[in-house]
Structures are given as structure tokens and as C-alpha cells.
Steps between C-alpha positions, in 0.01 A plus 500: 500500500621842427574742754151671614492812715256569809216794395338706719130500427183713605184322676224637303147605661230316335126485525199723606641772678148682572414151695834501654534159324898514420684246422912512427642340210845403348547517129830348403583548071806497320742391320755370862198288514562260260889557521333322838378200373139624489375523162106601320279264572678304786332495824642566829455399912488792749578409865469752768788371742448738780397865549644723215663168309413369206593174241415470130609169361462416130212210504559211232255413316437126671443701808151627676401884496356627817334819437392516868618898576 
């Protein structure tokens, strides 16, 4: 694998904001992505592992999605 940087990225504010329904959201695009290993169309695990922590592991394709978030 090539040599990928850290990035620093923004949690956006999503939802109704008159109901004070807000949600935050990560959007992760680009190109260190699939210099990554993670490529259109391939689907990925996120694991919270504790408070402010989290894993994404490329999923093959014999293996389970859970979309349980």
C-alpha cells in the first residue's frame, strides 16, 4: 500500500434544524481513498471502538453487511 496521510475532517450538522432534529455526519471522498484500498462500489465495516474512536475495514464480498447504525 502506498503511503496515505491522516486528514482532518469536519462533522457536518444534518437534519431538521427547526425540530432540533440534528444529526452529525462524516463524508469521507477522494482520491487517498482508493490509494487506501477502498475503491467505488466496495463496501465497508464501521466499528465504534470507544468514545471518539472509530474503524472502517474494507468488507469482502463473501462477508455479511450490517447496516445496523
Amino acid at each position: 500500500m502506498t503511503s496515505v496521510t491522516s486528514r482532518t475532517l469536519k462533522i457536518e450538522a444534518v437534519g431538521d434544524f427547526a425540530a432540533r432534529h440534528i444529526k452529525p455526519n462524516i463524508r469521507l471522498c477522494g482520491q487517498w481513498l482508493e490509494r487506501a484500498g477502498f475503491k467505488p462500489g466496495h463496501h465497508v465495516r464501521v466499528t465504534p471502538l470507544g468514545l471518539g474512536e472509530l474503524k472502517l475495514q474494507l468488507i469482502e464480498s463473501s462477508q455479511e453487511t450490517n447496516d445496523s447504525f
